[in-house]
KEKE-3310 file (N, C-alpha, C; in steps of 0.2 Angstrom, whole numbers, plus 5000, padded with zeros to 4 digits):
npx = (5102:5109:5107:5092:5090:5095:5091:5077:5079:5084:5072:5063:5071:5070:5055:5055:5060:5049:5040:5045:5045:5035:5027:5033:5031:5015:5019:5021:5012:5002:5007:5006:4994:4987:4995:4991:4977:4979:4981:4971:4962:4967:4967:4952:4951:4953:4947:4936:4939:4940:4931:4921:4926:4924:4909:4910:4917:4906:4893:4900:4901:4885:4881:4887:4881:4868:4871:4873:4861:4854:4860:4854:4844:4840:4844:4841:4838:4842:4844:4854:4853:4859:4871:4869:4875:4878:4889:4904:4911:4923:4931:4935:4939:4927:4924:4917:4909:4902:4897:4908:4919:4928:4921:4930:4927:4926:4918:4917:4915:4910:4913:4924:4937:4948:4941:4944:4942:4936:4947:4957:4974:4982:4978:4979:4992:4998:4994:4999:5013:5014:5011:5024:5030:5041:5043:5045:5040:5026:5022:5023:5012:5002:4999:4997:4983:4976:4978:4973:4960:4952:4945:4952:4965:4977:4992:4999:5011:5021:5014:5004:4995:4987:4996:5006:5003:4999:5011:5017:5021:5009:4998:4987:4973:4971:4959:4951:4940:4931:4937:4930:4931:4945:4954:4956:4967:4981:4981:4987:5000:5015:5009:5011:5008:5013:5011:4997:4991:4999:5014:5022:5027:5021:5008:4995:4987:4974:4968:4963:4955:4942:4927:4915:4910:4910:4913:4925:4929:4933:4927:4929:4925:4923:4935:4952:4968:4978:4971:4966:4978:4983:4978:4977:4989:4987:4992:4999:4995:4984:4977:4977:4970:4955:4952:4952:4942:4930:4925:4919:4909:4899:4907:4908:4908:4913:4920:4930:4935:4940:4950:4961:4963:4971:4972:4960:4955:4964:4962:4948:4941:4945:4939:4925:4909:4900:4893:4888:4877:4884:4896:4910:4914:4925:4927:4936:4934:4935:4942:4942:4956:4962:4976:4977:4964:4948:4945:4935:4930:4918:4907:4892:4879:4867:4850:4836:4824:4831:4834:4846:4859:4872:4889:4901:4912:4921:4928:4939:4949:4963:4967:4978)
npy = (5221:5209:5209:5208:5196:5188:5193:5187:5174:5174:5175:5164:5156:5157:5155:5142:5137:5139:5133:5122:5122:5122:5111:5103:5104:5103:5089:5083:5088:5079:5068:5067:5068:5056:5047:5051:5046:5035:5029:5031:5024:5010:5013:5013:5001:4993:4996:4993:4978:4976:4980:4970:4958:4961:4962:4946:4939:4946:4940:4925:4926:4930:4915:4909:4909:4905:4892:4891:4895:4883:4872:4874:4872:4859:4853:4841:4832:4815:4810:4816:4824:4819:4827:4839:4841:4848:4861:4863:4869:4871:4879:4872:4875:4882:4880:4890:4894:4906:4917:4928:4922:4917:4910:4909:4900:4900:4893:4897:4892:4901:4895:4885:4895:4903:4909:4925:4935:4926:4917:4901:4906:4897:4890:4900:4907:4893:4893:4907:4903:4894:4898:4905:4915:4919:4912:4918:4931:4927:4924:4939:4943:4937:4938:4953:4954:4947:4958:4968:4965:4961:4968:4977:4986:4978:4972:4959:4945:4946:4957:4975:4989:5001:5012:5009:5011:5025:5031:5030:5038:5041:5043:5033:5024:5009:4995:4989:4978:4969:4966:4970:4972:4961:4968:4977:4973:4977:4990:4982:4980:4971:4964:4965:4972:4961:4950:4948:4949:4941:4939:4936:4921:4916:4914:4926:4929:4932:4925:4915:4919:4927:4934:4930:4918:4916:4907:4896:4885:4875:4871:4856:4850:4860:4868:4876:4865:4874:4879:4867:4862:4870:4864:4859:4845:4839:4831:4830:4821:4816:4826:4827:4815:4820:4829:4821:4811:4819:4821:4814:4814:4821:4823:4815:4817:4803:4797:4805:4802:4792:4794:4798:4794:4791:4804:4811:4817:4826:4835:4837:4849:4859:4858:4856:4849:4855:4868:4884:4898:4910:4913:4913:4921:4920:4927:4925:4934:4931:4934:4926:4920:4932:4940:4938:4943:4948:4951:4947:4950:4942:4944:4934:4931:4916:4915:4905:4905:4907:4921:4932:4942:4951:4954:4960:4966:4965:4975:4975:4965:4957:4942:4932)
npz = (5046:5049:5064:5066:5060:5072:5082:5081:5079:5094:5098:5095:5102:5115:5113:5112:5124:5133:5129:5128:5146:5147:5144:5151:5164:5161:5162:5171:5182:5174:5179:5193:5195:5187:5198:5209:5205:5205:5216:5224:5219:5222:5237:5238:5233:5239:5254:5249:5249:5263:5271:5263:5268:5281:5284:5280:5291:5300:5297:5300:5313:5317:5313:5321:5332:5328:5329:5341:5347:5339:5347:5360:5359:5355:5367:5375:5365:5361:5348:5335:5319:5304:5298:5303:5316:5331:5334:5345:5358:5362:5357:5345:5329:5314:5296:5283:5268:5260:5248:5240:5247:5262:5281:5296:5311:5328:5344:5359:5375:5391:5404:5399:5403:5414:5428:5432:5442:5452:5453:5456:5467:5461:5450:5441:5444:5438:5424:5419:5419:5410:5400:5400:5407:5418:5434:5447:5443:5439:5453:5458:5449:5451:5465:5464:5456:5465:5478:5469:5465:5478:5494:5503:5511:5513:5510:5499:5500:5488:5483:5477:5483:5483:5487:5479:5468:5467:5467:5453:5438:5430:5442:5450:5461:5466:5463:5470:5471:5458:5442:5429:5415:5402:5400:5410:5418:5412:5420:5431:5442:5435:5424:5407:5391:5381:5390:5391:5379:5370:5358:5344:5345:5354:5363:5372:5386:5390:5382:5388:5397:5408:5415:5415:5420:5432:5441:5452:5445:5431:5416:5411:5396:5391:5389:5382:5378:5383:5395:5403:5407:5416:5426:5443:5446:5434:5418:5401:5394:5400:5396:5385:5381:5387:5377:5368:5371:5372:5360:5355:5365:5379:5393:5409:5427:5430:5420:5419:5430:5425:5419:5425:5437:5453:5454:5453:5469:5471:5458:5455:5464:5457:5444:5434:5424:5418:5409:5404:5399:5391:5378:5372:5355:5341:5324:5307:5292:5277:5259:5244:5238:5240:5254:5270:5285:5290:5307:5321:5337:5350:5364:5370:5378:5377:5378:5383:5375:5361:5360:5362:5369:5365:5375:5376:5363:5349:5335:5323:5329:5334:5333:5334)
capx = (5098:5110:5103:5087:5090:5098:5084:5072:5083:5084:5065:5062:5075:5066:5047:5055:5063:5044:5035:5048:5044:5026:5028:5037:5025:5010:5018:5020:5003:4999:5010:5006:4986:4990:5000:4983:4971:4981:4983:4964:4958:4970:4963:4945:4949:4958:4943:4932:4940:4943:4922:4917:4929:4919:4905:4909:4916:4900:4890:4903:4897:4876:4880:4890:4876:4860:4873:4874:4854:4853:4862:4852:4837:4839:4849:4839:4837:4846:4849:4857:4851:4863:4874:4866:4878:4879:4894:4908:4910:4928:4937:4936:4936:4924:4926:4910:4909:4899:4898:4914:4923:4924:4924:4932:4922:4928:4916:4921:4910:4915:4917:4929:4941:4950:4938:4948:4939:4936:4950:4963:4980:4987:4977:4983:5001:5001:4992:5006:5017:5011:5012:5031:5029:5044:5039:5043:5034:5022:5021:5020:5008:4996:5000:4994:4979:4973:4977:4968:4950:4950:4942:4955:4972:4982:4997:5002:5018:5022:5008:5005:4990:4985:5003:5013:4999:5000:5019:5016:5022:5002:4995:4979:4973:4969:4953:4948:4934:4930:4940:4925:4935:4951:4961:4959:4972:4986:4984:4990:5008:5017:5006:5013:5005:5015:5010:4992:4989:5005:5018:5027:5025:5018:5000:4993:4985:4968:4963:4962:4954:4934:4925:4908:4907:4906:4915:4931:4930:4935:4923:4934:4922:4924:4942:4956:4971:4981:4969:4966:4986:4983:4972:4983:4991:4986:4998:5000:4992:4977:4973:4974:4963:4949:4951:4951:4935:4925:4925:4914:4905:4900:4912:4906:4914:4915:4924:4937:4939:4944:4955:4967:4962:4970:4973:4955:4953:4965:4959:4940:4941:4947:4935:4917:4908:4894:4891:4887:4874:4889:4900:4915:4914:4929:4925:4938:4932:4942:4940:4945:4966:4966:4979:4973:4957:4946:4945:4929:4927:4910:4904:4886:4873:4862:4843:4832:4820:4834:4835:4852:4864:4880:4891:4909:4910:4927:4931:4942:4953:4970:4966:4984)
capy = (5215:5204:5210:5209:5189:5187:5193:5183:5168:5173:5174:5158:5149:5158:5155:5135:5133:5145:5128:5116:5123:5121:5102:5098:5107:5095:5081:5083:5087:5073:5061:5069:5067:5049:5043:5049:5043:5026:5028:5033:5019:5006:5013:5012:4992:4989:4999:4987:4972:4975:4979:4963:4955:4962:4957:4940:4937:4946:4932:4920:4930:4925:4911:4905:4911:4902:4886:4891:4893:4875:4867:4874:4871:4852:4849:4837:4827:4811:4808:4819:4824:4818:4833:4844:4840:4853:4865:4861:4874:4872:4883:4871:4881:4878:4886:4888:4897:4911:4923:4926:4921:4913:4913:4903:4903:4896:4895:4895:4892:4903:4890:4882:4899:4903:4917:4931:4937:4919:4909:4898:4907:4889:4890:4908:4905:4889:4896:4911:4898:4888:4905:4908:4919:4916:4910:4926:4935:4925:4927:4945:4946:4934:4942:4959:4954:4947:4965:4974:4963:4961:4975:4979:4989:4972:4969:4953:4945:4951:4964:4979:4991:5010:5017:5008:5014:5030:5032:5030:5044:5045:5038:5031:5018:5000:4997:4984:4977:4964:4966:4973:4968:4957:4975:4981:4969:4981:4992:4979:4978:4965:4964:4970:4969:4954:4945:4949:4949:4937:4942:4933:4913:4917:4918:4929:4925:4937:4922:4910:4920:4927:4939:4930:4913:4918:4901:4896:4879:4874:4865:4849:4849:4866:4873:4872:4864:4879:4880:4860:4860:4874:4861:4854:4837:4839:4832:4831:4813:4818:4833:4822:4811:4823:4831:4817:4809:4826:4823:4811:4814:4825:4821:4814:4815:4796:4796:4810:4797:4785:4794:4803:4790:4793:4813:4813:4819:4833:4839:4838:4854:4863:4858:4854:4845:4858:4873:4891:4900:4914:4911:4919:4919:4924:4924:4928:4935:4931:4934:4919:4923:4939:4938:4945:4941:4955:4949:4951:4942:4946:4939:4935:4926:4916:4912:4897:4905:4908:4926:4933:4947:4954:4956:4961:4966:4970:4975:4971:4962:4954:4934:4930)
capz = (5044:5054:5069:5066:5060:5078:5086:5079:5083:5101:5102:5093:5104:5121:5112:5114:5132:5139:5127:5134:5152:5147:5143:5157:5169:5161:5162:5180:5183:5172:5181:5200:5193:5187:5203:5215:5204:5206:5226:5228:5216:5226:5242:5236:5232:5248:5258:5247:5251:5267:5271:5263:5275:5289:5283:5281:5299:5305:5294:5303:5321:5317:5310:5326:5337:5327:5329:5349:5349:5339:5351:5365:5358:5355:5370:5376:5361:5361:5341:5332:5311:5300:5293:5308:5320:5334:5334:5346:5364:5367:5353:5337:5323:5309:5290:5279:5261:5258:5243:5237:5252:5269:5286:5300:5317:5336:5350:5368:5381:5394:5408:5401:5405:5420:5427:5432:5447:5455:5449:5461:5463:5460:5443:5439:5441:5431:5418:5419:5418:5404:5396:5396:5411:5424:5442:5451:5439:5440:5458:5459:5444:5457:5471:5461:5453:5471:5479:5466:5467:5485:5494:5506:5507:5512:5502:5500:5499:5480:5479:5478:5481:5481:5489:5473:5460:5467:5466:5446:5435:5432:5448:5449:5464:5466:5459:5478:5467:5453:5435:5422:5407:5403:5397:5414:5418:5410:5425:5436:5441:5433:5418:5401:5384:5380:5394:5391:5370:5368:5353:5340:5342:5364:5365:5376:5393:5387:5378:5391:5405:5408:5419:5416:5423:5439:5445:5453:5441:5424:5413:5405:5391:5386:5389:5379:5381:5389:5401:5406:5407:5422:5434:5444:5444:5424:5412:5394:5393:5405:5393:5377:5384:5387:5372:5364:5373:5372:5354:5352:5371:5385:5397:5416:5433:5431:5414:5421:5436:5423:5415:5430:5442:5459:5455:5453:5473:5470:5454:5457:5468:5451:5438:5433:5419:5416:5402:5406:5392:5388:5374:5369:5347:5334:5315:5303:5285:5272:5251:5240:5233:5245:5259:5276:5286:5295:5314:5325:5346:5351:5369:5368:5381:5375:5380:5381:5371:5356:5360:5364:5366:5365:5381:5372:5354:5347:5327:5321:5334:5333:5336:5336)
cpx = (5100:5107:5099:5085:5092:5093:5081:5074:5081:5074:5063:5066:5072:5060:5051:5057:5054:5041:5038:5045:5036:5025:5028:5032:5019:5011:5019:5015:4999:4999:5008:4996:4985:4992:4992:4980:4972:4980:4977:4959:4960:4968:4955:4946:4951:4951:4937:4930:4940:4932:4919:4919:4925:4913:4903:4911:4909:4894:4894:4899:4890:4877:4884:4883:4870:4863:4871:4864:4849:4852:4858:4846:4834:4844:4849:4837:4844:4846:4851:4855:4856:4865:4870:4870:4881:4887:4898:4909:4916:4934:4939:4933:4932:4923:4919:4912:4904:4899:4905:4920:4923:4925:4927:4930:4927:4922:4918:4917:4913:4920:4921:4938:4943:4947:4942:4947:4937:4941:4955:4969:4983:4985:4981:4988:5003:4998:4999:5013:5019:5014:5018:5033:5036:5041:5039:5040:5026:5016:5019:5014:5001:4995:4993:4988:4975:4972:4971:4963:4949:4949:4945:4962:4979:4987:4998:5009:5021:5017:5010:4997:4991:4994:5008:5011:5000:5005:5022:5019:5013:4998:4987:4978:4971:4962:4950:4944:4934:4934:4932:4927:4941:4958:4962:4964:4979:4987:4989:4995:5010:5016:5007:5006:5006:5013:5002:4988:4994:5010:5020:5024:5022:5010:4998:4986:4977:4963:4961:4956:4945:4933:4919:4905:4907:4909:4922:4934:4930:4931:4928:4930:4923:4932:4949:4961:4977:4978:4967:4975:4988:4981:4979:4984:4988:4991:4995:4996:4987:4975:4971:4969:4957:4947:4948:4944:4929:4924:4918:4906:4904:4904:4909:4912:4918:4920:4930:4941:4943:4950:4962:4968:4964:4972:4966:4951:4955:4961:4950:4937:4941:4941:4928:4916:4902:4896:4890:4882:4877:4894:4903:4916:4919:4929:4929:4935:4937:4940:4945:4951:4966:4971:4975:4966:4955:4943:4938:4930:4920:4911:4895:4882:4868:4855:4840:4825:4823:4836:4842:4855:4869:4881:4897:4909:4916:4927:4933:4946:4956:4970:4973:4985)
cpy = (5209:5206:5208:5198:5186:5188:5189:5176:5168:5170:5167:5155:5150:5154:5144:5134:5135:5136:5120:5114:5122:5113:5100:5098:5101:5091:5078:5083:5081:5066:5062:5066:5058:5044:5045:5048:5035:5024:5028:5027:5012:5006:5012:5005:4989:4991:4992:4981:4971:4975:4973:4958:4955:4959:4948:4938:4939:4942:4926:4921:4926:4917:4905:4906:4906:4894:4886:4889:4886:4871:4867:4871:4864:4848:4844:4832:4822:4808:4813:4820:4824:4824:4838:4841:4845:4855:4864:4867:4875:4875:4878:4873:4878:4884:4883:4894:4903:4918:4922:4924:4915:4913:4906:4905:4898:4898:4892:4897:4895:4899:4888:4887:4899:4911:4921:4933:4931:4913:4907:4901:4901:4888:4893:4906:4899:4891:4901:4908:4895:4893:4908:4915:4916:4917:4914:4930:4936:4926:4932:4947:4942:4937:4950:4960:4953:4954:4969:4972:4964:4969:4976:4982:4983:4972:4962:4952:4951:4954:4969:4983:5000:5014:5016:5012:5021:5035:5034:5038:5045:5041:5038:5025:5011:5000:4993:4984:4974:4968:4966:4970:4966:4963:4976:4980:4974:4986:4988:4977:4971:4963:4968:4967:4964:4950:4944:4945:4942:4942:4937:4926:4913:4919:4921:4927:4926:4929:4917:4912:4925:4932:4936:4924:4913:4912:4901:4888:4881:4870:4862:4852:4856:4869:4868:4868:4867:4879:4874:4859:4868:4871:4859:4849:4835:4837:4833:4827:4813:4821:4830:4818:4813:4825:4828:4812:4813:4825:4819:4811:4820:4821:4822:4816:4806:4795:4800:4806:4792:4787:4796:4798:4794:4802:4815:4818:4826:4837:4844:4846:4859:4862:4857:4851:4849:4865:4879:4893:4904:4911:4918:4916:4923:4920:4928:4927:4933:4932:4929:4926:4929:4938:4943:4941:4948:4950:4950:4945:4948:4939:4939:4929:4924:4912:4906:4899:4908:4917:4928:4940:4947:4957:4961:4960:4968:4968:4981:4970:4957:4945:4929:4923)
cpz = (5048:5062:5071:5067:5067:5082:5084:5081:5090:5102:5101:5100:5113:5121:5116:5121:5135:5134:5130:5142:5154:5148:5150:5162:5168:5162:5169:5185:5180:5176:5190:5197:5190:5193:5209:5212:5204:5214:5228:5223:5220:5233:5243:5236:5239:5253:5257:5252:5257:5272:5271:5268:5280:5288:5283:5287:5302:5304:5300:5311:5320:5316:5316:5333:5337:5330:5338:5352:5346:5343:5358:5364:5358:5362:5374:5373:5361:5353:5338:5322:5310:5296:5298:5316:5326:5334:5341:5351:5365:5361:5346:5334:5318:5304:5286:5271:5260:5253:5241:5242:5256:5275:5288:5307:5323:5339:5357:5372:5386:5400:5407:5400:5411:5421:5432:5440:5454:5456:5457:5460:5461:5452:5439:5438:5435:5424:5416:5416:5412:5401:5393:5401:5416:5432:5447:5448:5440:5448:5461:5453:5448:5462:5468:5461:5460:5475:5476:5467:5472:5488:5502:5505:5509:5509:5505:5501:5492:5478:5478:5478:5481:5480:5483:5468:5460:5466:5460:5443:5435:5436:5446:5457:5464:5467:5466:5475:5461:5447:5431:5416:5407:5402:5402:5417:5417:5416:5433:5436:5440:5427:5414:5395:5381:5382:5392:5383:5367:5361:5350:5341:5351:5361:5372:5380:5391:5386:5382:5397:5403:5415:5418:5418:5428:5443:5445:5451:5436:5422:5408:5398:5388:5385:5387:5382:5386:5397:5405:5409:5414:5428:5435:5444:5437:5421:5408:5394:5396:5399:5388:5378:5383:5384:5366:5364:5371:5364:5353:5360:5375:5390:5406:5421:5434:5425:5415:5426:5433:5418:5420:5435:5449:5459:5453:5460:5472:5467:5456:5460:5462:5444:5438:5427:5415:5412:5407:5399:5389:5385:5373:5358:5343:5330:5314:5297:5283:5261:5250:5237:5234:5253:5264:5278:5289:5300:5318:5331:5348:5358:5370:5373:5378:5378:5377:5375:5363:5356:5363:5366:5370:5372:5380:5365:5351:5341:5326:5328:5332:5338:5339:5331)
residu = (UNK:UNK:UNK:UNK:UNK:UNK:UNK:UNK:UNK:UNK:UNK:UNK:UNK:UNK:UNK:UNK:UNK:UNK:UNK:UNK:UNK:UNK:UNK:UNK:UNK:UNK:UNK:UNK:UNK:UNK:UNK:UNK:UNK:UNK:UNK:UNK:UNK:UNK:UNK:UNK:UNK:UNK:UNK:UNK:UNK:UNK:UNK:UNK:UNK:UNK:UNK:UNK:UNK:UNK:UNK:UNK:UNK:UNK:UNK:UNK:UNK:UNK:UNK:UNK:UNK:UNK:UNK:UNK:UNK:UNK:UNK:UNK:UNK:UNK:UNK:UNK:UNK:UNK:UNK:UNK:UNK:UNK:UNK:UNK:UNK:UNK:UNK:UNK:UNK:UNK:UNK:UNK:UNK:UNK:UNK:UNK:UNK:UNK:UNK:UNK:UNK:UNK:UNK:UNK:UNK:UNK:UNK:UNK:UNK:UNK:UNK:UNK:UNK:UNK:UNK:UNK:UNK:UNK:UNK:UNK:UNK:UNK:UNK:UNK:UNK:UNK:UNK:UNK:UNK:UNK:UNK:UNK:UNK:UNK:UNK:UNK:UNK:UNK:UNK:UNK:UNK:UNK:UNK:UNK:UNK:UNK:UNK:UNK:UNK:UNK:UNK:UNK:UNK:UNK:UNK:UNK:UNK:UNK:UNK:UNK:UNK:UNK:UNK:UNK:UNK:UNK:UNK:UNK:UNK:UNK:UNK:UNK:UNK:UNK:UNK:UNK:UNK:UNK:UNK:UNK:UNK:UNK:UNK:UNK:UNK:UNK:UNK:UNK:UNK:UNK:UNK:UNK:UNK:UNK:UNK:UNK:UNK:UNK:UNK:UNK:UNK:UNK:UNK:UNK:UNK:UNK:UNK:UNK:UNK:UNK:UNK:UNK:UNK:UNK:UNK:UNK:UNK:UNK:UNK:UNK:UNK:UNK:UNK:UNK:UNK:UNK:UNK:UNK:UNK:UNK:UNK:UNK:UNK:UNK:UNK:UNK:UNK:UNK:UNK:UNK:UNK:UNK:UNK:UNK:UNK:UNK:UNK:UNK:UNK:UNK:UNK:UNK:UNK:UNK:UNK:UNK:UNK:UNK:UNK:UNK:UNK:UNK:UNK:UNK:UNK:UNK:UNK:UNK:UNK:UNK:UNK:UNK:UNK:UNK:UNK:UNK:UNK:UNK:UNK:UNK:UNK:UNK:UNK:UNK:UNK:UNK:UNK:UNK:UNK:UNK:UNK:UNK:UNK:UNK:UNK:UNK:UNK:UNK:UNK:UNK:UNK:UNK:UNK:UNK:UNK:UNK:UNK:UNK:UNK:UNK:UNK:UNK:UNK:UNK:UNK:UNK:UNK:UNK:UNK:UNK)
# end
């Protein structure tokens, strides 16, 4: 009989760890079923948020464009509609509300860049300069760029052309021919991603520079301060000035003379007073009491008859 009571005990005390081990089991399943339907409801809202953001910079994107065909449109009118005040070409940003959010727009006229394929090495270096670039560096990274557009095998002083590139662990040669886009830059020796994109509290060069104006001038009126502080014989107290003028003007050759006075013969060589119809546009989205924006630069010619398009379109992109 004691036997028998023993057994039954065992099996009871078994029937409990196999119901124990049952438990445990679901709540594992439970708490693993629980923990991804948190992770995939959080990436659902993040995916959300992260969409309507784009959507609201690409509202930002038209909404910088119809401004562009405004201004073309009346650009010949001498008064201005109260509260219709044309949009600004030289990188003031401007924030609008939309839906549950909002954006923040710049347009950049392209003239007032330094174009890449045209530009003065005297520009280039001090732009480099400006940048945080040191002055041999800067030398071979001008020297370079000339090599690689030019359509010979020349090197220059601090160049280099095919014989360096081909040297490469993955060779490739010297492209002797115009710059396409500002990324292709990174094959050129001397040129890092820092130098380029910028890092940390350095902007990068990318944002100053252009492959569509087609000229070996800077338009005052359009180009930021980085890039007026590259003309030669440019200070500080010139640059304010301009920018400072430009606010409420187009800015002449007469009014630049008035402000540089006798460095007016040097500069003049370096600059202009005239537009291009290619703009450079970044609109960042943003949702009201979410951190983060979603990024877009779009390059976009625009026609006299309002009609437009897109030359360069990048999203999401890292504005700095």
């Amino acid at each position: 009989m004691m036997k028998n009571r023993h057994f039954i005990s065992s099996e009871k005390g078994i029937a409990l760890l196999l119901v124990l081990w049952v438990l445990m089991i679901l709540m594992v399943i439970v708490m693993s079923f629980s923990f991804m339907t948190r992770t995939e409801t959080l990436a659902t809202m993040s995916f959300k948020s992260g969409m309507e953001k784009k959507f609201i910079a690409e509202a930002g994107i038209e909404r910088a464009v119809a401004e562009i065909s405004y201004a073309n449109f009346y650009k010949d009118q001498t008064a201005e509609l109260q509260g219709r005040e044309a949009w600004k070409t030289d990188g003031t940003p401007y924030t609008d509300q939309i839906g549950g959010g909002y954006y923040t727009v710049s347009i950049t006229d392209e003239s007032g860049k330094v174009d890449i394929n045209n530009a003065s090495e005297l520009v280039l270096k001090n732009l480099l300069i400006n940048s945080g670039v040191q002055p041999n560096d800067a030398d071979v990274i001008v020297d370079c760029i000339m090599d690689w557009i030019d359509d010979d095998d020349l090197v220059r002083l601090h160049g280099a052309e095919s014989d360096y590139y081909m040297s490469l662990p993955n060779p490739y040669k010297a492209k002797n021919a115009p710059i396409d886009t500002l990324e292709e830059l990174l094959l050129v020796k001397g040129v890092t991603p820092e130098i380029l994109y910028g890092g940390g509290d350095k902007t990068g060069i990318i944002q100053f520079l252009t492959v569509y104006s087609g000229t070996d001038t800077i338009n005052i009126n359009a180009a930021p301060g980085e890039v007026l502080m590259a003309i030669p014989n440019m200070t500080p107290g010139f640059a304010d000035a301009i920018i400072a003028l430009r606010q409420n003007k187009q800015i002449t050759d007469q009014d630049l003379q008035g402000i540089v006075g006798g460095n007016y013969n040097i500069m003049s060589q370096y600059i202009s007073t005239e537009g291009t119809d290619i703009f450079t546009i970044d609109s960042a989205g943003y949702k009201q009491n979410e951190k983060g924006a979603y990024a877009i630069r779009a390059t976009v010619v625009v026609f006299d008859d309002g009609k437009h398009k897109f030359l360069y379109y990048k999203s999401p992109v890292d504005l700095g």
